[in-house]
Each structure stands twice: as C-alpha cells, then as structure tokens.
VOBA-1610 file (N, C-alpha, C; in pm, whole numbers, padded with zeros to 5 digits, always signed):
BEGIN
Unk-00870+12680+01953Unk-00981+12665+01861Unk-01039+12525+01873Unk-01214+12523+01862Unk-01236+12394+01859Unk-01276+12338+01726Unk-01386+12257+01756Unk-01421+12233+01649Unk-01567+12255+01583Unk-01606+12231+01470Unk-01765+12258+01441Unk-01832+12177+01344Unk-01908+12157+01423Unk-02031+12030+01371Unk-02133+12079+01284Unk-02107+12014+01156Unk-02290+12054+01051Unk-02342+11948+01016Unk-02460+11980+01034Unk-02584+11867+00952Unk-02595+11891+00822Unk-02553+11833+00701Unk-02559+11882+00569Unk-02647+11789+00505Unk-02787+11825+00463Unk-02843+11780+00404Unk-02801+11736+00234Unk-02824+11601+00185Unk-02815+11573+00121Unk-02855+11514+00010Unk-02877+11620-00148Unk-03051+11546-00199Unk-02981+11444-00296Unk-03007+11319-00290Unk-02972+11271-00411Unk-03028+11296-00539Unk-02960+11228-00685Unk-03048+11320-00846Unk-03174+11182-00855Unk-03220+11063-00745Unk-03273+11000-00798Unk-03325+10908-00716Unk-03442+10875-00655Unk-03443+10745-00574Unk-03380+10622-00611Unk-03324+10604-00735Unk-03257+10465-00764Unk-03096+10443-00696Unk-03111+10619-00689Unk-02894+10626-00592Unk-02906+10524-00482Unk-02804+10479-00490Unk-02785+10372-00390Unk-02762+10429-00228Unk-02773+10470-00161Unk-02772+10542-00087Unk-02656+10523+00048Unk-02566+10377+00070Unk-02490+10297+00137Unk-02365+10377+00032Unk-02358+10305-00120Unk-02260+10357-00203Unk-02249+10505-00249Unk-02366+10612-00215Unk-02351+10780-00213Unk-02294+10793-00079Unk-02325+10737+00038Unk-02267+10765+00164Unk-02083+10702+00158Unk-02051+10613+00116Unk-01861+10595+00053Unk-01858+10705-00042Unk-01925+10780-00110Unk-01871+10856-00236Unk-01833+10957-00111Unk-01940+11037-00091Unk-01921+11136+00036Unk-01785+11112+00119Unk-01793+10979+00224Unk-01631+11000+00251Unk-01550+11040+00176Unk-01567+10950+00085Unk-01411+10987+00000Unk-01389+11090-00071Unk-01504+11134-00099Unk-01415+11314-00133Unk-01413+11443-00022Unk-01443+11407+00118Unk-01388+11519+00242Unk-01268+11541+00217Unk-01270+11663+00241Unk-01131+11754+00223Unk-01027+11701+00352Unk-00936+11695+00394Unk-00825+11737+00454Unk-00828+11741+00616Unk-00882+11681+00680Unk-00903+11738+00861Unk-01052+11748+00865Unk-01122+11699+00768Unk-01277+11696+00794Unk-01334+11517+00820Unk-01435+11489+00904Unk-01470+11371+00917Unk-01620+11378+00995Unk-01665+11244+00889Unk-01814+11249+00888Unk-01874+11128+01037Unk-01918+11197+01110Unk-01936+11136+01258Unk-02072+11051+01250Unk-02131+10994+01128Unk-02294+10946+01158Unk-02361+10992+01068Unk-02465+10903+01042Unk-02550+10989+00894Unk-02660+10984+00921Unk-02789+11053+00898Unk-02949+11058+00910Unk-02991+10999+00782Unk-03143+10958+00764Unk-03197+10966+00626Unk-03342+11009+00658Unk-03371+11095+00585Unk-03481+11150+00582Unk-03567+11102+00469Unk-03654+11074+00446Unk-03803+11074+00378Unk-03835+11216+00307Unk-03855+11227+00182Unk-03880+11332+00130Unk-03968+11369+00042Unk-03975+11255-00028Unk-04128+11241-00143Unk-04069+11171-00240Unk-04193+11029-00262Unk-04206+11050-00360Unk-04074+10913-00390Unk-04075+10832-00291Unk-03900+10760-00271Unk-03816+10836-00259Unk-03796+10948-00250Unk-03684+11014-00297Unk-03663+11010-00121Unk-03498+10972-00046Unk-03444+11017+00080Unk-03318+11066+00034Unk-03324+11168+00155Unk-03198+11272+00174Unk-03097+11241+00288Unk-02968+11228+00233Unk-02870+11183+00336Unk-02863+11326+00457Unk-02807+11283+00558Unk-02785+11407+00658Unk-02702+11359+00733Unk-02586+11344+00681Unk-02411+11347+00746Unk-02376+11468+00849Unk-02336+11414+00947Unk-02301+11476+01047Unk-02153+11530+01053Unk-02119+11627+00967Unk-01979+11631+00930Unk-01895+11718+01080Unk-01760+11720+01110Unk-01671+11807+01190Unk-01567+11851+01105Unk-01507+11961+01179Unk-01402+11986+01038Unk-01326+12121+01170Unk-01227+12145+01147Unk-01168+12227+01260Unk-01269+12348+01240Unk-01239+12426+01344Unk-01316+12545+01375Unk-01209+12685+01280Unk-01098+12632+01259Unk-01007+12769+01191Unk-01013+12727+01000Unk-01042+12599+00988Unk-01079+12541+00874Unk-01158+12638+00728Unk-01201+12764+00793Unk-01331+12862+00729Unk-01454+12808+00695Unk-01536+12725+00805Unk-01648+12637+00795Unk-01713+12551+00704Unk-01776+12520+00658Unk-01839+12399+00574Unk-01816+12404+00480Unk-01764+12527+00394Unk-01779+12571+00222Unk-01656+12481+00191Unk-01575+12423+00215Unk-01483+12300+00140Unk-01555+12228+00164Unk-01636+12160+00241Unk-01704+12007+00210Unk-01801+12032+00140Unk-01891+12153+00127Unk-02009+12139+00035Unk-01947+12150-00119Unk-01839+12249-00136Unk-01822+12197-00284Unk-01744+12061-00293Unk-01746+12027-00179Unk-01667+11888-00238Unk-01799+11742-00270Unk-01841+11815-00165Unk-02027+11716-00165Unk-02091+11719-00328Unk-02070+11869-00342Unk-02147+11930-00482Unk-02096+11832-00605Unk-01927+11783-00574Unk-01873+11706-00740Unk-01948+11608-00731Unk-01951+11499-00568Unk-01952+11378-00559Unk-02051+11354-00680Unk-02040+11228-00738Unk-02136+11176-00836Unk-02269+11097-00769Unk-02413+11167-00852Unk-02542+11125-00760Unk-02559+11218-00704Unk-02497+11329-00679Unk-02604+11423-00553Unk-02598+11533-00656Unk-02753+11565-00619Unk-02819+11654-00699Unk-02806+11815-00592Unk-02815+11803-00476Unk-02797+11933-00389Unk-02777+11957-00273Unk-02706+12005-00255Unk-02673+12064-00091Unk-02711+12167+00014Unk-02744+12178+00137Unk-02807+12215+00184Unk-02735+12216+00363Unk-02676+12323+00385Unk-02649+12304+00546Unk-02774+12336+00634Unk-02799+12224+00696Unk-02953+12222+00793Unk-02907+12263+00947Unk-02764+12250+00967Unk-02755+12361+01137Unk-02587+12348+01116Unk-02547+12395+01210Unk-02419+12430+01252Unk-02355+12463+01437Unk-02283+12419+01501Unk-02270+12435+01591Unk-02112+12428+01651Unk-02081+12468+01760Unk-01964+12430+01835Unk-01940+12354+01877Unk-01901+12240+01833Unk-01833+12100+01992Unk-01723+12212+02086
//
C-alpha cells in the first residue's frame, strides 16, 4: 500500500485569523501517521484567504475523513473542503 495526497481547502471564520498560527493549530491536531507536506493560500474575497495544506496520510488509513474532522475542531476554521486527491 502506498500513500495518498489531498489538497484540503481551508476557510478560515475571519480575515483577522492569523493564518502562520491556524497553519500550527492544523499540525497539531493531525491524527496519527498523517503529515502536512506544504501549504497554498488562496485569495477569496473580501480579505478573506483559504489555507490549502497538502496533507499524506497512508493509503490503508480510510482516506482524509480523520483529518477533516480533525481540521473541523481546530479553533478558527470555519470549513472544510477536499479540493483533489491522489496516489503518491
């Protein structure tokens, strides 16, 4: 088994989120054998940018649904969103 790569979009609840200190919240609540390889920021309106962490996580793992509810507690993010998925 390998492994699998998602782009998980990430909305923060506010342009004032700090966006350096939402990207440490994010590490630190990945589950178990998951790790975040690089982050995007997108432009969205309005000040408002969306993180886009490049997460891996094993391929036998049952795909992204432990990091998005784990994304979902972090404090500051308003919503989640997987934008692709693939095989390394």
């Amino acid at each position: 088994m390998g492994d699998v790569a998602a782009k998980i979009k990430v909305m923060p609840e506010s342009p004032e989120i700090d966006l350096d200190e939402l990207e440490d919240r994010l590490e630190a609540a990945l589950p178990e054998g998951a790790e975040i390889r690089g982050y995007q920021r997108e432009d969205v309106a309005f000040g408002l940018v969306a993180l886009l962490p490049t997460v891996i996580v094993p391929d036998d793992a049952g795909g992204t649904e432990a990091v998005e509810e784990a994304f979902r507690d972090v404090d500051g993010v308003e919503s989640i969103d997987v934008d692709s998925v693939g095989r390394l």
